[in-house]
C-alpha positions as CSV (number, residue, x, y, z in Angstrom):
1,X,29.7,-10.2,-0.3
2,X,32.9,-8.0,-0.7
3,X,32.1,-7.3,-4.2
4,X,29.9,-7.9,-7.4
5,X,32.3,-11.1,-8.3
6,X,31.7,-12.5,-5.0
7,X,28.0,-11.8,-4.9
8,X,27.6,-13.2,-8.6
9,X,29.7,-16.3,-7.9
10,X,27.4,-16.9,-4.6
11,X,24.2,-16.1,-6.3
12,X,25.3,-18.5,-8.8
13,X,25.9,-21.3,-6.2
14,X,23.1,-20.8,-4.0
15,X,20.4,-20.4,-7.4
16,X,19.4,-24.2,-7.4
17,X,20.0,-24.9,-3.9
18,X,17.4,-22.2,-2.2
19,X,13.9,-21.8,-2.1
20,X,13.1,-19.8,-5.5
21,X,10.7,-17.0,-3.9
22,X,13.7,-16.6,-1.3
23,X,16.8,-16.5,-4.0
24,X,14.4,-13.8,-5.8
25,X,14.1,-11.8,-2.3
26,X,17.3,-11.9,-1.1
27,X,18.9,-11.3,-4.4
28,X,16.4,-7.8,-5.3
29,X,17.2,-6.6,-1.7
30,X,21.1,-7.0,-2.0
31,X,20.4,-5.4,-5.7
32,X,18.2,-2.5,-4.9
33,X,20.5,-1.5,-1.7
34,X,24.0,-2.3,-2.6
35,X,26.1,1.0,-3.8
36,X,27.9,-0.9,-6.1
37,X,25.3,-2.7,-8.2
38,X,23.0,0.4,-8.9
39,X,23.5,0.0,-12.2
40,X,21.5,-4.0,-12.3
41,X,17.6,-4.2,-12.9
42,X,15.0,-5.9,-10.6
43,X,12.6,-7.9,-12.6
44,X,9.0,-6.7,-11.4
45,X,7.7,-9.6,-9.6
46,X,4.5,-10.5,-12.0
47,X,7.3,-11.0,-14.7
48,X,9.3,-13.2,-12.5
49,X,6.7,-15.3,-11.0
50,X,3.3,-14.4,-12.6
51,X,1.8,-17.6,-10.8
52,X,1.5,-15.3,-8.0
53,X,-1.1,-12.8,-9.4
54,X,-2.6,-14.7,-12.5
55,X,-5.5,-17.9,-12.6
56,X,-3.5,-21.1,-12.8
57,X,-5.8,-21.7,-16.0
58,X,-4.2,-19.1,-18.0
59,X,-0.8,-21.6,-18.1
60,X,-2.2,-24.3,-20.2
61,X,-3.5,-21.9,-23.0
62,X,0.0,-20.0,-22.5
63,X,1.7,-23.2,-23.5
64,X,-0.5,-23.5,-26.7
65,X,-0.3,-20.1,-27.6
66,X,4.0,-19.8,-26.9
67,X,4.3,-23.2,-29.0
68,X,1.5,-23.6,-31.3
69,X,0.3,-20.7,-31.8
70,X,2.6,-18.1,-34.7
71,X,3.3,-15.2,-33.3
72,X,1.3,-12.7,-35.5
73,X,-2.2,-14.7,-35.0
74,X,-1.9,-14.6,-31.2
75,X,-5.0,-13.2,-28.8
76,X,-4.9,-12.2,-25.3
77,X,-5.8,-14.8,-23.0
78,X,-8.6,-13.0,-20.3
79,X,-8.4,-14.0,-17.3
80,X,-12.1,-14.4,-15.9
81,X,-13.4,-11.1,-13.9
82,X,-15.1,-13.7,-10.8
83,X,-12.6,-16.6,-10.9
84,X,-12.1,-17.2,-7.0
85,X,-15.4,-17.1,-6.2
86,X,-19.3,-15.8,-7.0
87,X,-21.2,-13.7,-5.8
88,X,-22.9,-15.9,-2.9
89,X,-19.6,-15.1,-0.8
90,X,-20.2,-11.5,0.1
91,X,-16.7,-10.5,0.2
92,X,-16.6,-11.5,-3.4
93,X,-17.7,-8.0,-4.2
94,X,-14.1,-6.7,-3.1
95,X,-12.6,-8.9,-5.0
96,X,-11.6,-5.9,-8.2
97,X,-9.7,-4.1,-5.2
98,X,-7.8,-7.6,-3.1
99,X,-7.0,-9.2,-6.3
100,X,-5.5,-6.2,-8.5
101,X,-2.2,-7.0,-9.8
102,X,-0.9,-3.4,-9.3
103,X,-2.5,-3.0,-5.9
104,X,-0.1,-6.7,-4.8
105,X,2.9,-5.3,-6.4
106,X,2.6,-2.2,-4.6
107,X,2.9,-4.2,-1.6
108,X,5.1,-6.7,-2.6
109,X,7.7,-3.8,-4.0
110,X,7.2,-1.6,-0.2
111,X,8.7,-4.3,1.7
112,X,11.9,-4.6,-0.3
113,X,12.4,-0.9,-0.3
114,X,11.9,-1.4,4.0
115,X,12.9,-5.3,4.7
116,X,12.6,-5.9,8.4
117,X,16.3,-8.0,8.3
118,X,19.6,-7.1,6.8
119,X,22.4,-5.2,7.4
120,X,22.2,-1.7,9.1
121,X,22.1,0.4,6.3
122,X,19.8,-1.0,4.2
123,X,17.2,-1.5,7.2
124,X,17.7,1.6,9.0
125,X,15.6,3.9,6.9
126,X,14.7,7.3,7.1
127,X,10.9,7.1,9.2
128,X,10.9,3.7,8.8
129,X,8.3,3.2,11.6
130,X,6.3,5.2,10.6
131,X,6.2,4.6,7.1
132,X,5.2,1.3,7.3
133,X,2.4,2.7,10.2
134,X,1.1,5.4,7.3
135,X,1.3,3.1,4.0
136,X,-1.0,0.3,6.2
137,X,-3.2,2.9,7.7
138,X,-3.8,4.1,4.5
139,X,-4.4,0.9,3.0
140,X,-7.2,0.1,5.6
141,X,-8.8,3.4,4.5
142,X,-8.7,2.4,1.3
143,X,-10.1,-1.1,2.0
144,X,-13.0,0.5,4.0
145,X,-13.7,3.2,1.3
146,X,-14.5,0.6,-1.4
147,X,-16.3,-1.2,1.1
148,X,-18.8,1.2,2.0
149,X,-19.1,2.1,-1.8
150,X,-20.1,-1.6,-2.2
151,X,-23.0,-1.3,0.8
152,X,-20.8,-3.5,2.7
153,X,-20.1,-2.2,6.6
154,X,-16.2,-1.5,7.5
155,X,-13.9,-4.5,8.2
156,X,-14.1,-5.7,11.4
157,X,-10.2,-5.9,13.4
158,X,-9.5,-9.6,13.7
159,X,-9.3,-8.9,17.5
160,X,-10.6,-12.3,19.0
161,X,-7.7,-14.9,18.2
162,X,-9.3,-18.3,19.7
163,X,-12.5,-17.6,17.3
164,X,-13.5,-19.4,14.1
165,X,-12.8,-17.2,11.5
166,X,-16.2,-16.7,9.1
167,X,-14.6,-16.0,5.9
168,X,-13.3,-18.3,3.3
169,X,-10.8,-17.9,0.5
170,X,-9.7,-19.9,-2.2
171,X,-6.9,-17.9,-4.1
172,X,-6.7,-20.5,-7.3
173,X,-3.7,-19.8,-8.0
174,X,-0.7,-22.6,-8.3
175,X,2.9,-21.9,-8.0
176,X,5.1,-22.8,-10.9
177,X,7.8,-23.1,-8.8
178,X,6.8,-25.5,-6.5
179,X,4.2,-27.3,-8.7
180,X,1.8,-27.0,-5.6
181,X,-1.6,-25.0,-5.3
182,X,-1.7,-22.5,-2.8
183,X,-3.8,-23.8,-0.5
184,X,-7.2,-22.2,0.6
185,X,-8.4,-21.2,4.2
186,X,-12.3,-22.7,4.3
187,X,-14.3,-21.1,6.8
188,X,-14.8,-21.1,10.4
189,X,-11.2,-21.8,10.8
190,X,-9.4,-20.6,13.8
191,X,-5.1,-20.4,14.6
192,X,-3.3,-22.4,16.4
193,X,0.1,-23.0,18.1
194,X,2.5,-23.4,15.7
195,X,4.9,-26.4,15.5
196,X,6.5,-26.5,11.7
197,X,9.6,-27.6,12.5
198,X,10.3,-28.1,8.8
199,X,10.1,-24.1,8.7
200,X,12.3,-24.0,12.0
201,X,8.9,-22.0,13.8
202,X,7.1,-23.0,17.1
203,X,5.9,-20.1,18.6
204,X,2.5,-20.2,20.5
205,X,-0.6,-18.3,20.4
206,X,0.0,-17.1,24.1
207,X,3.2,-15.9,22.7
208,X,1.2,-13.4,20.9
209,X,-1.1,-12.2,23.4
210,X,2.1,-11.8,25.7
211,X,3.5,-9.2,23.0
212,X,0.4,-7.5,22.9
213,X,-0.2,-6.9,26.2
214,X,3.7,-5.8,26.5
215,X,3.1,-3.6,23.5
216,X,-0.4,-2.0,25.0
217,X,1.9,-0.9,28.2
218,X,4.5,0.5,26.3
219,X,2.1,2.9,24.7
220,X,-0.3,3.7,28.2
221,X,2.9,4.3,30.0
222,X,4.6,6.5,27.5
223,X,8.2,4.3,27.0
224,X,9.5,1.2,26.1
225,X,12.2,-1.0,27.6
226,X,15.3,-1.8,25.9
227,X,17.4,-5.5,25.9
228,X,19.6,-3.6,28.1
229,X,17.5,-2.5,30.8
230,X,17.6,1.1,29.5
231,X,13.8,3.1,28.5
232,X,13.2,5.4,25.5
233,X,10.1,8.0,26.1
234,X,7.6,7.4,22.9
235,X,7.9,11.2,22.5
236,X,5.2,13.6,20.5
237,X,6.8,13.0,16.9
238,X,9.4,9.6,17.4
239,X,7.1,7.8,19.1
240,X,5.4,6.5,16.3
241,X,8.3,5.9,15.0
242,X,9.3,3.2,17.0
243,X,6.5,2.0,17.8
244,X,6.5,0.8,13.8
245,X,9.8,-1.0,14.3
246,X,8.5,-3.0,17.4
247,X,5.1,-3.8,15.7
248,X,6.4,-4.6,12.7
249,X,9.2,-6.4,14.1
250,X,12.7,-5.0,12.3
251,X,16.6,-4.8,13.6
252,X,15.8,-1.3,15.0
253,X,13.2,-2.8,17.5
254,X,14.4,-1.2,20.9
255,X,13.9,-5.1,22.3
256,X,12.8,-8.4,20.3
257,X,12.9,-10.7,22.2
258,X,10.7,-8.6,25.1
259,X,8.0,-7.4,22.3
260,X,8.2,-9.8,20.2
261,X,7.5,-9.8,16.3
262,X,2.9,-9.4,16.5
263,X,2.6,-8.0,12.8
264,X,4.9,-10.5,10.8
265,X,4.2,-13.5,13.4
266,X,-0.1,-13.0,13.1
267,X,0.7,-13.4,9.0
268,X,2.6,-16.7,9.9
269,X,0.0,-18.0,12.0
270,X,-2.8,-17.2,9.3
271,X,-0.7,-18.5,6.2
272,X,-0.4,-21.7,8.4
273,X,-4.1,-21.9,9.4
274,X,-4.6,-25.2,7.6
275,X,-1.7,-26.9,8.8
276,X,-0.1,-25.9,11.9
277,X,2.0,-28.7,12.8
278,X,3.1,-30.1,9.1
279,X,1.3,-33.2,9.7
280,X,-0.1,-32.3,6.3
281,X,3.1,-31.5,4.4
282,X,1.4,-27.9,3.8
283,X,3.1,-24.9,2.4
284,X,1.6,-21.3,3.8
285,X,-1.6,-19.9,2.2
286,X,-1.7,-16.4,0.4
287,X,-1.5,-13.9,3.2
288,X,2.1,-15.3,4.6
289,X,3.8,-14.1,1.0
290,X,4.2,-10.1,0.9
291,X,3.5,-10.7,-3.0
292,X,-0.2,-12.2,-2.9
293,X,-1.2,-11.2,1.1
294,X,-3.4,-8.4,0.1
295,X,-5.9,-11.1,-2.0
296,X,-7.1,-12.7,1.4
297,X,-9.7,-10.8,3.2
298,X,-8.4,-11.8,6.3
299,X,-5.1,-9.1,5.9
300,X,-7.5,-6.4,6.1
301,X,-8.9,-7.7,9.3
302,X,-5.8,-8.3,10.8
303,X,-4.1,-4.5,9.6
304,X,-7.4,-3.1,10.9
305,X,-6.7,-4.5,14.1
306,X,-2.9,-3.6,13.8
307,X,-3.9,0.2,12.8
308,X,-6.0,-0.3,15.9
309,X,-2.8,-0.6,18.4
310,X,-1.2,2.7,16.4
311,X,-4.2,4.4,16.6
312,X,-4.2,3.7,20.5
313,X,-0.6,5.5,20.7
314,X,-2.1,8.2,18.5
315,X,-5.0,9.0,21.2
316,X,-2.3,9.7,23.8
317,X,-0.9,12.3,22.2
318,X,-1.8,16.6,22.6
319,X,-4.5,17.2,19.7
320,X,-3.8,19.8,17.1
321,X,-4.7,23.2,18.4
322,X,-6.0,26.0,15.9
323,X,-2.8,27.7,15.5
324,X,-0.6,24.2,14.9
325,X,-3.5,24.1,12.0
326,X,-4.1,27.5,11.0
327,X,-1.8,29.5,8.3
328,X,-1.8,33.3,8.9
329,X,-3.2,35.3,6.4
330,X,-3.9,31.9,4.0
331,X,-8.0,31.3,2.8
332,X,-8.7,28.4,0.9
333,X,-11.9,30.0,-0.7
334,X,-13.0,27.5,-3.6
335,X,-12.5,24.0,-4.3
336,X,-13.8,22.8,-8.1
337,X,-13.3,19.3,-9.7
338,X,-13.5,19.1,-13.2
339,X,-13.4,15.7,-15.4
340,X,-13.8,15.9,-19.1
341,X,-17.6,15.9,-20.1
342,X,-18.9,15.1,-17.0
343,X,-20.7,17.2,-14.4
344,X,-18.6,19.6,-11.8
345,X,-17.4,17.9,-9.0
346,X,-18.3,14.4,-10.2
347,X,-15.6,11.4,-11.0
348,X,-16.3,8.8,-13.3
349,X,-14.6,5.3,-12.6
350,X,-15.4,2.1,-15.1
351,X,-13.9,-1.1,-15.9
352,X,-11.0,-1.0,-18.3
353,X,-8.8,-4.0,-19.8
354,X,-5.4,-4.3,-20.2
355,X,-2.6,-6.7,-22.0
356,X,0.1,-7.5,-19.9
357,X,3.3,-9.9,-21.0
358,X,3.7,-13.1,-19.2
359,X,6.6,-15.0,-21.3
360,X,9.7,-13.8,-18.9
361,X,8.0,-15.9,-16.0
362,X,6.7,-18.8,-17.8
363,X,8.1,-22.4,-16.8
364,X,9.0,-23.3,-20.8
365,X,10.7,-21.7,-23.3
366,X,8.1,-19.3,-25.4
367,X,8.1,-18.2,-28.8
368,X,7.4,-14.9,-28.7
369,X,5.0,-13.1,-26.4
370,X,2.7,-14.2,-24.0
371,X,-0.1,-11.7,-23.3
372,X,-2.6,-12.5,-20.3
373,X,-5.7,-9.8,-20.3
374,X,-7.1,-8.7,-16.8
375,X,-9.9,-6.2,-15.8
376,X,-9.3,-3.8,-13.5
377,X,-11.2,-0.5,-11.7
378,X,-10.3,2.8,-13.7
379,X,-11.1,6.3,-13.2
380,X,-10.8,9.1,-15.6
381,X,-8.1,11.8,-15.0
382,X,-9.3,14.8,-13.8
383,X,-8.2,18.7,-12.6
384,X,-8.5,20.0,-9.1
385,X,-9.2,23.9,-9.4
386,X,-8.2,25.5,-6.1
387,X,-8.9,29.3,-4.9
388,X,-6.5,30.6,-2.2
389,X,-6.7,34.0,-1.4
390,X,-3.6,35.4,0.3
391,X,-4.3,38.4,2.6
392,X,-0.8,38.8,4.2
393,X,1.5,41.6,3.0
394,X,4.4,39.2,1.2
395,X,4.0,36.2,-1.0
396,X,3.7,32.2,0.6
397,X,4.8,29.0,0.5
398,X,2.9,26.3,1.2
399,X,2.4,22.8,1.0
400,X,-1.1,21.8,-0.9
401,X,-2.6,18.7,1.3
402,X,-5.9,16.7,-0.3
403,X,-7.3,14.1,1.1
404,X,-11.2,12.2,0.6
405,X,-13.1,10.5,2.7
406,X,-17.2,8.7,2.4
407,X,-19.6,11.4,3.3
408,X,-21.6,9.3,5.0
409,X,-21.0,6.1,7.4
410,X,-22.5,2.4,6.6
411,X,-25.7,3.9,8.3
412,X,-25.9,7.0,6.0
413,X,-25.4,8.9,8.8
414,X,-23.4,12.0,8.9
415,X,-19.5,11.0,10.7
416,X,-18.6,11.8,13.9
417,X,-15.2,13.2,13.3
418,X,-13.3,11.2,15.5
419,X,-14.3,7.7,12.9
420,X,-14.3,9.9,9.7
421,X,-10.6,11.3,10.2
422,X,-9.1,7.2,9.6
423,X,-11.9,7.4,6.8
424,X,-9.1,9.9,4.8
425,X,-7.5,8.8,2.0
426,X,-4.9,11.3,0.9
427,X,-4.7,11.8,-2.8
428,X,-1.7,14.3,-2.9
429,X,0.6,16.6,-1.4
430,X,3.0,19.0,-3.2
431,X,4.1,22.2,-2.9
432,X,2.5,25.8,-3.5
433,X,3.9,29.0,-3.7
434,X,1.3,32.2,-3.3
435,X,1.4,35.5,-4.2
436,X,-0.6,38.4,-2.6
437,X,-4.1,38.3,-3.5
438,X,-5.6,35.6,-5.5
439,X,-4.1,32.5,-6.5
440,X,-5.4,29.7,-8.9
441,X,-3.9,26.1,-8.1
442,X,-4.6,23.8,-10.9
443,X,-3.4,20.2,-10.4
444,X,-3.7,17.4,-12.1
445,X,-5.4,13.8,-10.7
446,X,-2.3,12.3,-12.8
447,X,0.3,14.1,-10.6
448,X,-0.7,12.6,-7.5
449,X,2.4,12.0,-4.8
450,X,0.2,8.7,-3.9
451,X,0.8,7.1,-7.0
452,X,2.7,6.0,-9.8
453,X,1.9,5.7,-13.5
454,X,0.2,2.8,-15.0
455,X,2.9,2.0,-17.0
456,X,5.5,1.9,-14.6
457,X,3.2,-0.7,-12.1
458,X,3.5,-3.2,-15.7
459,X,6.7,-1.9,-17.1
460,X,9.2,-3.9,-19.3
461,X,12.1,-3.6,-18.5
462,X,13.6,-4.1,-22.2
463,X,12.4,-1.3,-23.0
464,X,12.9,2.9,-21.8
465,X,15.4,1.5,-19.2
466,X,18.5,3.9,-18.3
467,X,21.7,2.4,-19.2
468,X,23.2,2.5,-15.8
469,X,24.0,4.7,-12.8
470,X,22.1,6.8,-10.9
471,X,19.3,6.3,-13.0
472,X,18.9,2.9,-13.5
473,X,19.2,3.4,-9.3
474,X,16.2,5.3,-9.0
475,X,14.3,3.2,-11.9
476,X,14.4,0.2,-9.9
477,X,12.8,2.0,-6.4
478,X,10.6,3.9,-8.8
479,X,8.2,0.6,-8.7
480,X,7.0,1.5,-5.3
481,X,3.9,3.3,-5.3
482,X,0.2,3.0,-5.4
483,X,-1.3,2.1,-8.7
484,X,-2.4,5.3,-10.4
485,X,-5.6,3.0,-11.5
486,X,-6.5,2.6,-8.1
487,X,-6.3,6.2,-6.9
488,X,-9.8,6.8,-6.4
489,X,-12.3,4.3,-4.9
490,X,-15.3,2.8,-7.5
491,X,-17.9,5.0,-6.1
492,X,-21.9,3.8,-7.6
493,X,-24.0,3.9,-10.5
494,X,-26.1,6.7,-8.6
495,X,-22.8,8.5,-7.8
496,X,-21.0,8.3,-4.3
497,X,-21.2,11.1,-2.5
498,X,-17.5,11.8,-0.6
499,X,-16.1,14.9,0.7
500,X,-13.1,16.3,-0.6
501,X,-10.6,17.9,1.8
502,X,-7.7,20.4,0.9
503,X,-5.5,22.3,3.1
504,X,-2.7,24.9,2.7
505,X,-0.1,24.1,5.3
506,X,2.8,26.3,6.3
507,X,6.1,25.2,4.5
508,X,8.1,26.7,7.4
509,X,7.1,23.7,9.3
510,X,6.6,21.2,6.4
511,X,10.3,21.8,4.6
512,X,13.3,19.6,5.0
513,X,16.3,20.8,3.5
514,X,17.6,18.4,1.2
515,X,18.4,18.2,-3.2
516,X,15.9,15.7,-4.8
517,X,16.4,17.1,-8.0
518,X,16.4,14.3,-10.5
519,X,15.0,11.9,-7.8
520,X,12.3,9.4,-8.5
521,X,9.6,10.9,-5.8
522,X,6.5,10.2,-7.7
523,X,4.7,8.0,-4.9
524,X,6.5,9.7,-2.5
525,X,3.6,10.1,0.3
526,X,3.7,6.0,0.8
527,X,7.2,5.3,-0.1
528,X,9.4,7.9,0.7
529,X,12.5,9.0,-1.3
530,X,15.6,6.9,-2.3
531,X,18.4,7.2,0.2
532,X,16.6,10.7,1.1
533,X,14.7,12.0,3.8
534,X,11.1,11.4,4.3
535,X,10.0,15.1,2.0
536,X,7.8,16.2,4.7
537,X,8.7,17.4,8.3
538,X,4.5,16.6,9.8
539,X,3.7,13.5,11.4
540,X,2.4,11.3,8.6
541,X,-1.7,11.9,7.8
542,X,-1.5,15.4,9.1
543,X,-4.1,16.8,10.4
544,X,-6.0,13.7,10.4
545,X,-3.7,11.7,12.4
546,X,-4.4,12.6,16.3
547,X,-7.4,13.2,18.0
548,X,-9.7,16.4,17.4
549,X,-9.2,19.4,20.0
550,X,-12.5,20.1,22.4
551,X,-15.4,20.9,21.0
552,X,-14.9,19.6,17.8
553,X,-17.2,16.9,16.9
554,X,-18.3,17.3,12.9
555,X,-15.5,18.1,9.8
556,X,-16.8,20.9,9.3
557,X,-15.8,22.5,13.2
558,X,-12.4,21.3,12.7
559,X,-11.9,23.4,9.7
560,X,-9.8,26.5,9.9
561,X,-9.7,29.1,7.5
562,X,-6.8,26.9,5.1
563,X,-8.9,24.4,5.0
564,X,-11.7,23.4,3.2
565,X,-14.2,20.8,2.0
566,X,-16.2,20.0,-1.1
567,X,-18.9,18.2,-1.8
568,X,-18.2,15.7,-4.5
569,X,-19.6,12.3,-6.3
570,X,-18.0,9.2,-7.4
571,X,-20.1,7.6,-10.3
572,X,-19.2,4.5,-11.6
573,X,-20.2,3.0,-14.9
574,X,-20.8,-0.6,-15.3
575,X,-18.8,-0.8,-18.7
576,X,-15.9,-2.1,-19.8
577,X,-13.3,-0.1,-21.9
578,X,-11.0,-1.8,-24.6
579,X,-8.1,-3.1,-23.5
580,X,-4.7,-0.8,-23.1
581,X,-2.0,-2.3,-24.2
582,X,1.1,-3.1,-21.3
583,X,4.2,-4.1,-22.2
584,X,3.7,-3.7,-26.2
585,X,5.5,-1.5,-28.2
């Protein structure tokens, strides 16, 4: 639309003629990237459609307690800790990490920053590609981190796609909107060509296996082909790059319709699992909605088998020698962990509950509040104490990188290096500067560039929002990023044992010249920067993002001197903590 009238008078029309979920999309993408309506909020999506996150039982309470109920003698409805399934389904034990409301609305918020279709500007991001390689890979490293910590073995890449698949799941949740349940995918079920014609899609499984194979050459021969007969190299540092856009099929794919569309399309098959051909009158399941995907355990198998193809690029390219690793004169001497009355080097995570405001998304008109209560993983906030020792004859600048990974593999073995590097989950990166001699580096877990505060993940928007312009503009990405809750994995009662890497990098080659002063750049490390460059010249996951150089087969023999690791626990404490308040003033 030409301007703000137009797109008001056609959002008006098109309101109670369009799907809701896709009037909600298409509305917060034109909002978030037009330059002339910075200055309008996007509604976070649980208060928008809270059927999406939250157990269809709490609605029926919610209607007593918005119209019977007087406002100052209103409780918190819970919602139940184990209410999609028990623990006789062992995935059930991940069930904290799929179904946390701040993990989905990390997702859900990424892919409106990045959408895959619009117009030029608003798709053509800065590292797109990549981004959306990183924030998956990362997510997978996450997934197998709390996996392990629950004596489970990492997920297993949903590679075989004419096999049953063994795991269930049954999201209970029903959608306001449509007054249908989301339906479940039972067990032992296995995709299928797809004939919804309803949903204008036919595409066949063959379809898929035709992409991947063209995909698999692309990367083995070093280029891809473009719709006009031309080839682009998959060079050292682009590469990646575009091999995001074709994977995750966007506008900037060098060629559709040759490589076709394997992430999005293998999340269309799954959601339609249950119903391939409409003959059942169907909608999707879970995992074909950006907002609820991550619940399903079968996302994780499919993204580790999509991380799989990236890492199959990443093998082809020159490994890091010392001196691409190394920083002259730079000795990361001591690495110390400190939580509040707790032992050195030990992390204490624990259940914790919190309130959060459901009356904006309800299908009736409330009086007053609506407060659902959910239990979630929480950790408490911690210092990292780093000595670096600088030997050269001028002060430094550097770029602080730290990262953790399991100690030990499902067979309590020590890793080989080549599995533990995708084991990494980086926990921040921000900049240093070093005088001669020694330097103290005190950072707090808080600061992280992974995440973004717990309040921000549950804001309401009524209150604290900027009154327009810039501001209000950076507010409204500012909801992308990883739930500071979720920033470190739930460890055991006996304590975890992980290894905690950090690593002083030359800011010559990490530094891109650009203002972000002012700039909302919190979560920066999975979302990037509004309108900005990504704030870090490296591939994304340096160092741990290509194979080791020769000879190096243990953590410890890839270290270089600005690098080093510490031996740390994760203890978890089977309690649960009063509940913080979210959304209350």
């Amino acid at each position: 639309m030409r301007n703000v009238e137009e797109l008001l008078s056609v959002a008006v029309y098109t309101r109670d003629r369009a799907n809701p979920y896709l009037f909600n999309y298409a509305l917060s993408v034109a909002l978030l990237h037009r330059p002339d309506t910075q200055e309008l909020d996007i509604p976070s999506f649980i208060f928008s459609f809270p059927d999406k996150y939250v157990d269809s039982k709490v609605f029926n309470r919610a209607r007593e307690e918005a119209t019977v109920v007087p406002e100052g003698s209103k409780t918190p409805i819970e919602i139940p800790v184990d209410y999609t399934a028990s623990n006789l389904e062992e995935e059930h034990r991940l069930a904290y990490f799929r179904e946390d409301i701040g993990i989905n609305l990390h997702h859900w918020h990424w892919h409106l920053v990045y959408p895959f279709e619009a117009a030029p500007v608003v798709v053509d991001k800065n590292r797109r590609g990549e981004l959306f390689y990183y924030m998956h890979q990362q997510i997978v490293a996450r997934y197998n981190f709390e996996r392990l910590c629950n004596n489970l073995k990492r997920v297993e890449r949903y590679i075989d796609w004419h096999a049953p698949i063994k795991e269930a799941y049954f999201p209970k949740l029903d959608s306001l909107v449509a007054s249908r349940a989301y339906p479940a995918r039972v067990a032992d079920q296995k995709i299928s060509n797809l004939r919804r014609n309803v949903d204008q899609i036919t595409v066949d499984v063959d379809d898929m296996i035709r992409w991947r194979d063209r995909i698999f050459e692309a990367i083995h021969s070093g280029f891809v082909r473009t719709d006009k007969g031309e080839t682009i190299q998959l060079t050292e540092f682009e590469g990646i790059d575009i091999l995001g856009n074709m994977i995750e099929s966007s506008t900037l794919s060098p060629n559709r319709g040759f490589y076709g569309d394997i992430h999005n399309m293998g999340h269309v098959f799954l959601s339609f699992i249950h119903d391939p051909d409409a003959r059942h009158l169907e909608s999707f399941g879970v995992i074909g909605d950006s907002a609820t995907a991550m619940r399903d355990p079968i996302f994780y198998r499919w993204h580790a088998y999509i991380d799989d193809i990236f890492q199959q690029f990443k093998n082809t390219l020159p490994s890091y020698e010392e001196n691409q690793l190394n920083y002259p004169g730079v000795t990361v001497s001591d690495i110390e962990l400190e939580t509040p009355n707790s032992p050195k080097n030990q992390i204490n995570t624990f259940w914790q509950q919190s309130d959060v405001d459901l009356s904006r998304g309800l299908d009736f008109q409330p009086r007053g509040s609506v407060f659902a209560r959910f239990t979630h993983l929480q950790h408490k906030n911690f210092v990292y104490r780093i000595t670096v020792n600088n030997s050269s004859a001028a002060a430094k600048e550097g770029t602080c990188r730290i990262f953790m990974a399991p100690k030990y593999d499902e067979r309590n073995n020590p890793w080989n290096f080549r599995e533990q590097k995708n084991m990494f989950i980086e926990l921040d990166k921000f900049k240093v500067n070093l005088r001669q001699g020694t330097n103290t580096i005190m950072r707090n877990s808080t600061d992280s560039s992974v995440t973004i505060p717990f309040d921000r993940t549950f804001r309401d928007l009524d209150a604290r929002r900027p009154q327009g312009g810039d501001a209000l503009a950076q507010f409204n990405f500012c909801g992308c990023g990883w739930p500071q809750h979720m920033l470190i994995p739930k460890g055991a009662p006996e304590g975890y044992p992980c290894q905690l890497f950090v690593m002083i990098s030359d800011y010559a080659g990490d530094r891109i010249n650009q203002s972000i002063e002012g700039i909302c750049n919190d979560a920066d490390s999975y979302c990037g920067i509004k309108d900005k460059l990504y704030p870090d010249r490296r591939s994304m996951g340096y160092p741990f993002d290509r194979l080791p150089r020769r000879r190096v087969d243990t953590l410890q023999q890839f270290l270089t001197s600005n690098m080093r690791v510490q031996d740390i626990s994760v203890r978890f404490e089977n309690r649960t903590f009063r509940p913080r308040e979210v959304g209350r003033n």
